[in-house]
Structures are given as C-alpha cells and as structure tokens.
C-alpha positions in Angstrom: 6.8 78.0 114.9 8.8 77.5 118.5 11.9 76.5 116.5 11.4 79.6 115.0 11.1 81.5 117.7 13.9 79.7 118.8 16.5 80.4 116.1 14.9 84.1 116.3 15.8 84.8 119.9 19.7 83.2 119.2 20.2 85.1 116.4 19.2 88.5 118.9 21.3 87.3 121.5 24.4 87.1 118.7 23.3 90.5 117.5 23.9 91.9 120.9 26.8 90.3 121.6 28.0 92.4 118.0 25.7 95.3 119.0 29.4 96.9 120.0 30.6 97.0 116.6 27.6 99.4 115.5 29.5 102.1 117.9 32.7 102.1 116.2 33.0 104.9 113.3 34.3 104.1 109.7 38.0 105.2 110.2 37.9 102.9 113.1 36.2 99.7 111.0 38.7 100.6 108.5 41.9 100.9 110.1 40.9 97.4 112.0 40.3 95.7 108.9 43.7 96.9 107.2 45.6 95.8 110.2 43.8 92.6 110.0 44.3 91.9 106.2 48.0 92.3 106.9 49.0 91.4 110.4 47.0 87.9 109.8 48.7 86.3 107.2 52.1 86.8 109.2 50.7 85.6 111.8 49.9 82.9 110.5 53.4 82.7 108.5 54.7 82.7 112.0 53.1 80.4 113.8 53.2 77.8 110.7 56.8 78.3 110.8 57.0 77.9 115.0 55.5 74.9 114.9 57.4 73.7 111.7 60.1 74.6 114.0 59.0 72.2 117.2 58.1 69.4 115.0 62.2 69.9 113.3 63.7 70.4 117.0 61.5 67.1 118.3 62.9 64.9 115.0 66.4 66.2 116.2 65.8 65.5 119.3 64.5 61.4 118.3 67.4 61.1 116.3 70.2 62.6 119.2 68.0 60.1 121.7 68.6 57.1 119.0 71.9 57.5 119.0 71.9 57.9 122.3 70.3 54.7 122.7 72.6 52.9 120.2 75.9 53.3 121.6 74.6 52.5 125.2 72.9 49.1 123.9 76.5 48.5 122.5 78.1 48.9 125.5 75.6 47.4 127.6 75.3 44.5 125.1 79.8 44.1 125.3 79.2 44.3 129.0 76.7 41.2 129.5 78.4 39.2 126.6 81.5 39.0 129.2 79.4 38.0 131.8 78.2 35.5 129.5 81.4 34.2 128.3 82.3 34.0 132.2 79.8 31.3 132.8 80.5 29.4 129.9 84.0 29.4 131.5 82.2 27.4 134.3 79.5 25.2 132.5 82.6 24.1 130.8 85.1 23.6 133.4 85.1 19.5 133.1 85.8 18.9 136.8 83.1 20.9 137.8 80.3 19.5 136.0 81.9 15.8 137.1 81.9 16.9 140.3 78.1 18.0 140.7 76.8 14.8 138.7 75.9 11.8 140.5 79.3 10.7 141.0 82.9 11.4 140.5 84.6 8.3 139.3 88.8 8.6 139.9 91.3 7.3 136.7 91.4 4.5 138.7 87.9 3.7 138.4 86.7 4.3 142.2 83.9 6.4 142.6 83.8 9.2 145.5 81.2 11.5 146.5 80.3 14.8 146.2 82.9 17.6 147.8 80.7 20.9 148.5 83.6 22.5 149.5 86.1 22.1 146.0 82.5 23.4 144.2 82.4 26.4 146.6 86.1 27.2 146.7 86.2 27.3 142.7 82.9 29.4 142.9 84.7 31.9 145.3 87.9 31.8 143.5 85.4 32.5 140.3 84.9 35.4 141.8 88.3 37.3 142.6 88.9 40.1 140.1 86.1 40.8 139.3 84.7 43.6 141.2 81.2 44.1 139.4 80.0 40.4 140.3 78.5 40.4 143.6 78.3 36.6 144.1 77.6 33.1 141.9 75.5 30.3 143.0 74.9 26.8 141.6 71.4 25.5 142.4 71.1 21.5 141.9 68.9 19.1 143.3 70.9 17.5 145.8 72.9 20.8 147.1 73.2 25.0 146.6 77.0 25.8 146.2 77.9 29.6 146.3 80.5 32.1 146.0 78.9 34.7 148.1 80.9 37.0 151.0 77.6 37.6 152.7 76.5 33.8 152.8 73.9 31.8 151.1 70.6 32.9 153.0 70.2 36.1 152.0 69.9 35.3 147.7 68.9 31.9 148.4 65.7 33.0 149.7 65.1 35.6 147.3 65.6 33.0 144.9 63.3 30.2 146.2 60.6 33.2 146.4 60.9 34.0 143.0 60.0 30.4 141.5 60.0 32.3 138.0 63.4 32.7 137.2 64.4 29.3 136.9 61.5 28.9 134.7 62.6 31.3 132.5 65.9 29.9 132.9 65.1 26.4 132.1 63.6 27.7 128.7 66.5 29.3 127.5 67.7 25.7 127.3 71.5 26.7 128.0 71.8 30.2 127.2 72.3 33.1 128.9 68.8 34.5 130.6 69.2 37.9 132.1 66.9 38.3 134.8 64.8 41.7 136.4 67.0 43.8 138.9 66.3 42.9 142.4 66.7 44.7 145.8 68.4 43.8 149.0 67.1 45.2 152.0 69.4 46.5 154.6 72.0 44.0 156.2 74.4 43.3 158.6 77.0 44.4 155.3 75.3 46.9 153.7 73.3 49.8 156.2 71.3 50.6 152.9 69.1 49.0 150.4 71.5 47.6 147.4 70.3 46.9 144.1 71.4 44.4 141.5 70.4 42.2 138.3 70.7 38.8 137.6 71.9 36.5 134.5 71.6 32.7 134.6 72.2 29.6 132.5 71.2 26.1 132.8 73.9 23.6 133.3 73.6 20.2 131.3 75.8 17.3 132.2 77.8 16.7 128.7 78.7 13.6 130.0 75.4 12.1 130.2 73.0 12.9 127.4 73.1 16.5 128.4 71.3 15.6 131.7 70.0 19.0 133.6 72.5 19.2 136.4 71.1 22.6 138.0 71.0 26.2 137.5 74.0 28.4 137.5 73.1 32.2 138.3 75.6 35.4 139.0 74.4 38.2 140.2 76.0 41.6 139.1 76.2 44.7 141.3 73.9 47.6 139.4 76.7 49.6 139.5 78.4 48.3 136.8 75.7 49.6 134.4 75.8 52.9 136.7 79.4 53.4 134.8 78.0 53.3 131.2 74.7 54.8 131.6 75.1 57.4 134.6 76.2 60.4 132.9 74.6 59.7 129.8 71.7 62.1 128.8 69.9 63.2 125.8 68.5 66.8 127.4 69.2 68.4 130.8 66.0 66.6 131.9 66.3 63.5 130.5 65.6 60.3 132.3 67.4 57.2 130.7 66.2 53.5 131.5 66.1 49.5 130.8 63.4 47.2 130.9 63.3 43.9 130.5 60.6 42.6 127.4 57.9 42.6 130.2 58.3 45.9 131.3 60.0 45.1 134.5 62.9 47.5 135.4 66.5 46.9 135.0 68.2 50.1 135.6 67.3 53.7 136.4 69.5 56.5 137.7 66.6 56.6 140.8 67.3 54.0 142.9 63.6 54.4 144.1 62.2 53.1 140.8 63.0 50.2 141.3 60.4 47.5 141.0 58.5 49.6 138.9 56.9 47.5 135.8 56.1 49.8 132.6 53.9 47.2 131.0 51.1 49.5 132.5 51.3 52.3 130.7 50.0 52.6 127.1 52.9 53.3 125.5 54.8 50.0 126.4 51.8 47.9 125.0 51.9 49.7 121.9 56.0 48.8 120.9 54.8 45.7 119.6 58.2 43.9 119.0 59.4 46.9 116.9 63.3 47.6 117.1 62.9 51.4 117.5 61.0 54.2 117.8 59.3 57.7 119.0 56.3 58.3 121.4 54.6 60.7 123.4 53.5 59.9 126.9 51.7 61.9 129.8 53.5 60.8 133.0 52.6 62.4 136.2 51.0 65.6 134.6 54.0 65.9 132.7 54.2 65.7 129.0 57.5 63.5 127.8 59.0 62.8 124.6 60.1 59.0 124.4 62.3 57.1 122.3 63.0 53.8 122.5 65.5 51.0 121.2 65.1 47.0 120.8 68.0 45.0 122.5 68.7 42.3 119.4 71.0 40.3 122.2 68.7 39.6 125.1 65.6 41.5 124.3 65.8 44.3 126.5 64.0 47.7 125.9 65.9 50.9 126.1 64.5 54.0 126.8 65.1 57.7 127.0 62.1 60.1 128.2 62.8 64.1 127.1 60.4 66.2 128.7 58.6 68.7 127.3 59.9 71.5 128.9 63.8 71.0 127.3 61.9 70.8 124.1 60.1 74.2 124.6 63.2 75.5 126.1 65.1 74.7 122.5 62.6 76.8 120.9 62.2 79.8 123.6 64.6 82.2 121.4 62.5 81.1 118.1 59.8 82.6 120.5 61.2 85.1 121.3 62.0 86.6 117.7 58.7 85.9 116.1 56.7 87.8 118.8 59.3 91.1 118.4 58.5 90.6 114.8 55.1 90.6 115.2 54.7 93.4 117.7 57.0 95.6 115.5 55.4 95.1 112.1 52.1 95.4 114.3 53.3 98.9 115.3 54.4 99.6 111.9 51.2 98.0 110.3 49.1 100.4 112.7 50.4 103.8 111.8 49.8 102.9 108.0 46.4 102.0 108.9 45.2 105.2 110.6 47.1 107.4 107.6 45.3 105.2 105.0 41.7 105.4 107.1 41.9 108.9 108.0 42.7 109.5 104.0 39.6 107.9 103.1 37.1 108.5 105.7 37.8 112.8 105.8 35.8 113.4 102.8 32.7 110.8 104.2 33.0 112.8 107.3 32.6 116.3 105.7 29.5 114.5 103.9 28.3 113.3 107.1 28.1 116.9 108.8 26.8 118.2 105.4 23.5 115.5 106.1 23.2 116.5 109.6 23.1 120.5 108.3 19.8 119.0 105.8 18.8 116.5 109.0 18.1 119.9 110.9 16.2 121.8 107.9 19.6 124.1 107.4 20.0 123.7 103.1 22.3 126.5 103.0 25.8 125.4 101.1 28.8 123.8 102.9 32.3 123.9 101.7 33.2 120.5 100.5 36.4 119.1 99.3 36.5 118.9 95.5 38.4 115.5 94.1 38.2 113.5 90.5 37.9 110.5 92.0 34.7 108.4 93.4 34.9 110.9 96.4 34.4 113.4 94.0 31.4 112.0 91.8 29.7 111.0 95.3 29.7 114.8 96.3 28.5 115.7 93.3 25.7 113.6 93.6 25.1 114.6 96.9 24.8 118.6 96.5 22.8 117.4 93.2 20.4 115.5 95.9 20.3 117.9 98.6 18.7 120.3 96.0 16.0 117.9 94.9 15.0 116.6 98.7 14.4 120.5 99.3 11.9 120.3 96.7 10.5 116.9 97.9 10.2 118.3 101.6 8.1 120.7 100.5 5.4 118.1 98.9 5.8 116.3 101.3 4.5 118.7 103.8 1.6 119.4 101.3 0.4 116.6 101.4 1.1 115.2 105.1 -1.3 118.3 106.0 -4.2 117.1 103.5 -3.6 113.9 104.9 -4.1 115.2 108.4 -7.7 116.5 106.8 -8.8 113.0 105.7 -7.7 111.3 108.8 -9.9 113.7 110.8 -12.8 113.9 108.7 -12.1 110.1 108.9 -12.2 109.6 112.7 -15.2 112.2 113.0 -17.1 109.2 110.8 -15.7 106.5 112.9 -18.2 104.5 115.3 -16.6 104.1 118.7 -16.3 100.5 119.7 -17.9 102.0 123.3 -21.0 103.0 121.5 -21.8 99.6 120.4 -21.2 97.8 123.6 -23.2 101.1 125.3 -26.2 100.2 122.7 -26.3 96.6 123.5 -25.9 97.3 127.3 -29.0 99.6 126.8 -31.0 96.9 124.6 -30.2 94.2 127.5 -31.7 96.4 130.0 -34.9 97.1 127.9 -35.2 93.3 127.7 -35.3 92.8 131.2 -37.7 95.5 131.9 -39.8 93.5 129.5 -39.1 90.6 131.3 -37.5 89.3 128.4 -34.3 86.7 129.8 -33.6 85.0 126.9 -33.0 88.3 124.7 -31.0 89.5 127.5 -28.7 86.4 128.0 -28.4 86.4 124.1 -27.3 90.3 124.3 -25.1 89.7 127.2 -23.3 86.5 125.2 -23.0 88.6 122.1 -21.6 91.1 124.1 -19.2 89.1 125.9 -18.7 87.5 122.7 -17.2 90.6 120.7 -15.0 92.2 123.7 -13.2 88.8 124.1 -12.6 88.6 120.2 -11.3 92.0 120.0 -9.0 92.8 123.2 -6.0 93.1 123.3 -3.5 90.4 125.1 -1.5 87.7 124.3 -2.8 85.2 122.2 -2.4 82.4 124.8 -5.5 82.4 127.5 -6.8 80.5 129.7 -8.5 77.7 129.5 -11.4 79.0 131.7 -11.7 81.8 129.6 -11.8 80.3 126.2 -14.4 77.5 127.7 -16.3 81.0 129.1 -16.9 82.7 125.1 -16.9 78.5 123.7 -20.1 78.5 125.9 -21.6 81.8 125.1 -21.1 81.1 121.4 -22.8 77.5 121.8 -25.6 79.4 123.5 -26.2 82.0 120.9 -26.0 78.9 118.3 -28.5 76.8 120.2 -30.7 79.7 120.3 -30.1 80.4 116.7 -30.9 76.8 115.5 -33.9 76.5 118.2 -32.6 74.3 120.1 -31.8 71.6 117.5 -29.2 70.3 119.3 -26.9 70.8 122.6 -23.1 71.4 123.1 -22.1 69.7 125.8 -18.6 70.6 128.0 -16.5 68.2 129.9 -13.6 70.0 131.2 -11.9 69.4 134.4 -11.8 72.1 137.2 -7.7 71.3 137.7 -6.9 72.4 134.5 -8.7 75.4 134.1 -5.4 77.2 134.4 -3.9 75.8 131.5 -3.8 78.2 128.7 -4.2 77.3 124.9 -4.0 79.5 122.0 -7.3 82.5 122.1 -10.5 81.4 120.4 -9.4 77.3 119.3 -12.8 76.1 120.1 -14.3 78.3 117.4 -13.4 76.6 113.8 -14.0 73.6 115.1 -17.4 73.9 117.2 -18.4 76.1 114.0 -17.7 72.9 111.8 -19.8 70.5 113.6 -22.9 73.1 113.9 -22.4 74.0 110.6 -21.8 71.0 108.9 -22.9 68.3 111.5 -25.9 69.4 112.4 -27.3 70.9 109.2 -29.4 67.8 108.6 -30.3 67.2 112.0 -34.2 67.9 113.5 -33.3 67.6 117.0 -31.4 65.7 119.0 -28.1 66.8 118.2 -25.0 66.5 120.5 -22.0 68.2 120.4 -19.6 67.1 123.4 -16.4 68.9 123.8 -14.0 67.3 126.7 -10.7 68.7 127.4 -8.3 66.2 129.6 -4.4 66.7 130.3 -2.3 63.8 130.3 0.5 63.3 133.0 3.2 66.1 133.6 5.7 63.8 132.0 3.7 63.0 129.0 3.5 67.5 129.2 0.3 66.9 126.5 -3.1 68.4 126.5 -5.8 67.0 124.5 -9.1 68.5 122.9 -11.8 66.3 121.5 -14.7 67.6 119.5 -17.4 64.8 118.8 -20.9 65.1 117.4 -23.8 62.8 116.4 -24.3 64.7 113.2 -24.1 63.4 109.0 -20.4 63.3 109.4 -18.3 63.1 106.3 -17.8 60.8 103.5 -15.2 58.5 102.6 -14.1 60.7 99.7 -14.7 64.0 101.0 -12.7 62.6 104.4 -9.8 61.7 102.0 -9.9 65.2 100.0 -10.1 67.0 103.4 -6.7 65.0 104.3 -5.1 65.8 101.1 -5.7 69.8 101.2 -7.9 69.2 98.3 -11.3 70.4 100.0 -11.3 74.0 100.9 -15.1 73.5 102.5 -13.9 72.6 105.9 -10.1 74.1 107.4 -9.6 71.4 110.0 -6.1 70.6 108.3 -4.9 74.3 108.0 -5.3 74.9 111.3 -3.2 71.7 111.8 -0.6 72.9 109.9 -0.4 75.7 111.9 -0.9 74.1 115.7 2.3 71.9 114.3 4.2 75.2 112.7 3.7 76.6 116.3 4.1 73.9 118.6 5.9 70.6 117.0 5.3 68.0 114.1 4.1 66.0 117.6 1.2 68.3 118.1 -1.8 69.0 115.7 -5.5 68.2 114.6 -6.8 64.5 113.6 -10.3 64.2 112.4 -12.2 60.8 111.9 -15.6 60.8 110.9 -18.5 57.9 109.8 -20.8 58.7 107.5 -24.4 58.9 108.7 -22.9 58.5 112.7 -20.8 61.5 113.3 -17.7 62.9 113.7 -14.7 63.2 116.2 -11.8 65.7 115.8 -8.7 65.5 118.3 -6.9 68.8 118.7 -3.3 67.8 120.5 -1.7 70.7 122.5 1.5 71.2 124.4 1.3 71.5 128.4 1.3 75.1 129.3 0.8 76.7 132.1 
C-alpha cells in the first residue's frame, strides 16, 4: 500500500509538471502537433545526414593523415638508411677495426700498439661534410675515441648515465639501433638547450671470430628531421610526432616535449604491434583525432593528432545550411499550421459558445455554420441534443425538488449522534446517584468506546490512545464475561507516542476473548505487550498471547491457507503488508489445549 502511494504521488507530480498543457486551446494543440509531425522527421533527416557528414569528413581526414604519415616514414626511413650505410663505411674500414683490436701487427710481422690519435683523426675526418651529424664516438674496453668539436665529456657522460643504450645496442647484434632523442643542456657552445637522436651499431672484430670490439654510436642533430617533417601538417592544428616502440619521443615540432614518453596514455597501449591506424584521444581537455603509422625499418611509431576543432571547423558551413533549412521550412511549416488549425477548430469554437449559451440556461437558437462533412453531422447532433437536454432539465428539476422532500423528511427521522452520548451521559449520572460505580465506569467506557470508533481523523493514532479504548473495551469484556478472565497491558511509557493504524487491538483482543476464552471458567489471561526495537531496526512489535483452548493443528493450517473464514487474523495481514511492506504483517502460533500467541509487526512511526 506505501508503494502505492508512492507510484500515486509520482504520477501527480508528472501530472503537474503537464498540468500546462490543459491551458492551451485546440487550435493551439493542433497547430503544435502539425508542425511536429513535419518539422521532426527533417530534423531528424538533418541531423542523420550531419553526422553522416562528420563521420565522411573524419574518414577523409584518417586517410589525408595516412598519407601523410606514409611519405614522411619514406623519407625519414631514406634519411636513417644513409646514416646506416655511413657506419657500415666504418665497421668496415679494415684498418680501423685492426687498429682498435688487441694489436696491430705490421706486413712485416711486428706488432705495435694502439694509436688513439689515427682512430680519432679518421673519426673527425668521418665527420666533414656532413653537416646533420653532430659527432661519432667509438666506445671499447680499453679506450673512447671520438669525432666530437665540443670534446668527449659532454656525450660521454650522458652515455655512461644511460647504461641502456648499449644494451639495446648489443642486442641488435650488428645492426643499426636507433636510440630516444636526447637533450643537451646549455654549454660553453651552445647558449640554449640542443636536442638530438642517436643511432648505434656494435662493432665485431672480423678478424677474430667476430670478437665484440665496442660500440660505435653517431649522434645526429634533430634538425635534420626538422627539414622533412617541419612544415608537414595534416590540418591547421595538427601536431605531427615520432616515438620510438616504447613510447619515448623522437621528434616534435615543440622543443619542450621532449622527454615526454607516450606509453602512458591509453591509446599507445592499445596499438598492439598493428602497422596503422585511427584513434580518439582526450589530451589536456581537448578532444584529438589520431592516426598512426608502423615504421617496418626500425620500429618507430608515427603519429599525427587532428584536433577536434579543425574537424568541426570542416563541417561549420554544413552547419550552417542545415539550420537555414530548418528555420525556413519551420517558418514555412508554421503558417501552414495555423491555416490548417484555424480551418478546423472555427466550427468547434462556434459549438463551444453554442454549449456555454445552454451552460447558462439560454436554449434560444444560434447561428451555426452549415457543412457536409463530419463538422456538419456533429452540429446536427448537437442542435438535435440541445433540444432533448431542455426536456431532461426539466425532470430533472422535478425530481431534485422531491428529492429535497425525502431527504428532509429523512433528517427529521434521523437520531443525532449528540442525543445518544446525551442519554448515556444522563444514565451515568443516575448510576452514581445510586451509588452504582460499576454501571457508570461501564457507561463511561461504552461511551468513550463509540466517540473514538466514530471521529473523524486520520487513521493513524497514537499509541496511548489506541491502548486508552483497547482498555475500556477489555473492561466492558471482563464485565461482560464476569470476570472470567483478565487482559493484561505491557506497554512502555517511551513509546506511547508512536502511532499505529486506529483500532488494531480490536480483531485481535476480540479473537482471543471470543475464541480463547470461550471454554475457560476463570483464570483466563490475555497479555498484550507492545515493545519497539532499535531506531535502526525502525520496527515495532505487537504480541497478543492468552492461556485459552488455542487452535488445532488443522484449523491452524486452514487459518494459514485462507481456507477458514472463522477467524481474520490472515486478512488483516494481508493488509498490514499491502500497507506497509511484504516485511511487516501478522504471525499467529497457537498449541492446542495451552493457548495462543499472535505477533502483529509494524513499521516505526512517529
């Protein structure tokens, strides 16, 4: 029964909230609905085809970014392969990699030892010509020889803190390894940072069972991808970059990105290997477009991020066009609407003032508009009607003024509820003239009795007042049965103040005098306790026990199953759980020959 309520009260609440609509006339209803009908479906059309639209400018835009992609990797991929083919020039230069072994033995046999200098001055003569190589170092075991303007420290450190690369170099196992770019800070030759990435090889003495000799690494000035990629974009907002295959950046038109790794982001875990593809990334509160191509030479990833705003932009015009579509058939759509409404609705209006005339007793004949159509036949029906309620007014005033008759002749036989309690308060006082308590307490409980059944209120009380009539109607039951037995109460003074639904002691004290204590002499007990559980438990129970015959095994079970109509324990729990919960309700337990015990289960209310 709460749920009920419940569902009642949010069903009002979304009654109100249309309660607006009842204020609008017909035409208006009408013309809504037309414009509706028609204005939706293009909507619709035109939204469909707007976002058909972003999805086509988005695959043009993957594609553009692919190819995009493609010819940088190509050019990229050209670029490295000559730095490649450089070093190969070295690792196979034969006096070299004599040089750096463990000796150098002469045609003549003699063996002399190591010259740092001839390694360095090939190194640095490596190195003339070729602008976009910033310097070339060859790391063995006994010595570091360089080609490097600014001196050894400044990469050699770098490279002994990054113990990494010549892992990864070692397991390339003579090829080509490109390493992540790296930054220098400020110098003595450069007043800013300077950037720069890394490619090295492992060098193998051929001589000697391919004996690891060292580690040859050049390091090539970021500006040489700066000329293939700068000026390459896919949108006006594009941003173009490389990563290496753990995320770690190459190059970026930003010089501040640098060191960034993308391996955090979700969209670099999910590439899985693949050789191309399309994402979509958030990326500082901004929404991006990504596309992304697989390196097949060293592995690296290339990306291209579009933001959302060029894609929008693309489609602004689109925009533009649909919404002066829409406003103008609106417009147009509109004045159709109120033509066709006010075309319909005129007649319904003349009708309407035609009903007001009758509303006001005025039958006398207004001019209608005559049509063939259903307008027509409804008008027809209408003058044919206004004739016939005249007639039916006219009984009906008959007999609303013989009702009137009855219903007064019927009051003047009516007994006013004041006259009974004014009788009994007259019969209590003759009792106690007559010294007569008993009588009067009985009169007085009676009394009370009848004026609680009977006022009006809510149906929740208190429980202080239903325990106040429980006790007058156990007296005038004890007085009835002479004292046969006793109903005992065990309530609580703190919660008095609880309410519970208006007279639930009486079916159930009524079953246990009436059939508890019907075979009883004397010493009957009927003991009703009322106790409240905790606030959280929010549960207040009712128990009604007595000594009496209580019930048998099959009668118990028939009572259960709704198959006893003597006693209506159950239909009152059906409605204590209709009202309340499938949680609350009435269990009875009885043993036959001992008694009885019924627990009534109520919410907490206060």
């Amino acid at each position: 029964m709460v749920y009920f309520f419940q569902r009642l009260r949010e069903l009002e609440k979304r009654s109100m909230h249309l309660s607006f609509l009842k204020t609008w006339n017909l035409r208006t209803k009408l013309m809504i609905v037309l414009v509706l009908f028609i204005l939706s479906p293009l909507m619709i059309f035109g939204i469909l085809f707007y976002q058909s639209s972003k999805d086509l400018v988005a695959q043009r835009t993957d594609k553009e970014g692919l190819q995009v992609l493609t010819l940088v990797n190509q050019n990229v991929n050209q670029l490295l392969k000559g730095y490649e083919s450089q070093l190969n020039d070295i690792y196979e230069h034969e006096d070299i990699i004599k040089q750096i072994s463990d000796s150098y033995e002469t045609e003549l046999g003699d063996q002399i030892p190591l010259s740092d200098d001839s390694v360095n001055r090939f190194l640095r003569d490596f190195l003339r010509g070729k602008d976009d190589l910033d310097s070339i170092y060859l790391f063995t075991l006994k010595a570091t020889y360089f080609g490097d303007f600014k001196g050894p420290n400044f990469f050699a450190q770098l490279y002994r803190d990054h113990p990494l690369w010549e892992r990864f170099i070692s397991l390339g196992t003579g090829r080509a390894v490109w390493l992540p770019s790296y930054e220098l800070p400020p110098n003595q030759y450069n007043s800013k940072p300077s950037h720069y990435f890394a490619v090295g090889m492992q060098v193998k003495d051929v001589y000697d069972s391919l004996q690891s000799l060292g580690t040859l690494i050049a390091n090539v000035k970021i500006d040489a991808l700066d000329k293939i990629i700068n000026n390459v974009q896919v949108s006006p907002n594009s941003v173009v970059l490389i990563t290496d295959h753990q995320g770690n950046l190459i190059w970026n038109r930003n010089p501040d990105a640098y060191g960034i790794n993308l391996s955090t982001y979700p969209f670099f875990k999910q590439l899985d290997q693949k050789e191309d593809g399309h994402f979509t990334q958030e990326i500082n509160g901004s929404s991006y477009r990504g596309t992304f191509l697989r390196s097949a030479y060293n592995g690296w990833y290339y990306f291209s991020f579009v933001p959302q705003s060029d894609l929008n932009a693309q489609t602004n015009d689109l925009k533009r066009f649909l919404a002066a579509t829409v406003v103008a058939f609106a417009a147009l759509f509109i004045v159709l609407a109120a033509f066709t409404s006010n075309y319909i609705t005129r007649p319904i209006r003349q009708m309407a003032l035609a009903m007001k005339h009758i509303q006001k007793d005025n039958f006398e004949m207004m001019p209608l508009s005559q049509s063939s159509d259903e307008m027509g036949m409804l008008q027809a029906a209408f003058l044919g009607m206004r004739g016939r309620i005249n007639d039916l007014i006219k009984e009906v005033r008959l007999i609303s003024n013989k009702e009137k008759e009855a219903e007064v002749r019927a009051l003047q036989a009516q007994i006013n509820p004041h006259f009974v309690y004014n009788s009994l308060d007259a019969i209590n006082w003759m009792a106690i003239e007559n010294d007569q308590s008993r009588i009067s307490r009985m009169i007085t409980s009676l009394s009370d009795i009848m004026r609680y059944a009977i006022k009006p209120g809510e149906q929740l009380v208190t429980i202080e007042e239903e325990l106040k009539w429980a006790q007058n109607y156990a007296y005038l039951q004890e007085m009835r049965f002479e004292d046969k037995f006793e109903v005992v109460f065990d309530v609580k003074i703190d919660i008095l103040d609880l309410k519970v639904p208006r007279l639930l002691f009486q079916p159930y004290l009524e079953n246990s005098i009436i059939h508890g204590m019907e075979d009883i002499d004397t010493g009957g007990v009927i003991r009703i306790t009322v106790s409240a559980g905790s606030e959280e438990e929010m549960k207040l129970t009712v128990i009604v026990e007595d000594n009496g015959g209580g019930i048998s095994v099959d009668k118990l079970q028939q009572i259960k199953e709704r198959r006893s109509h003597g006693i209506g324990i159950y239909n009152l729990d059906e409605r204590l759980k209709m009202e309340y919960g499938p949680t609350y309700g009435t269990t009875i337990n009885s043993v036959y020959g001992e008694g009885t015990i019924v627990t009534i289960v109520l919410p907490y209310i206060r």
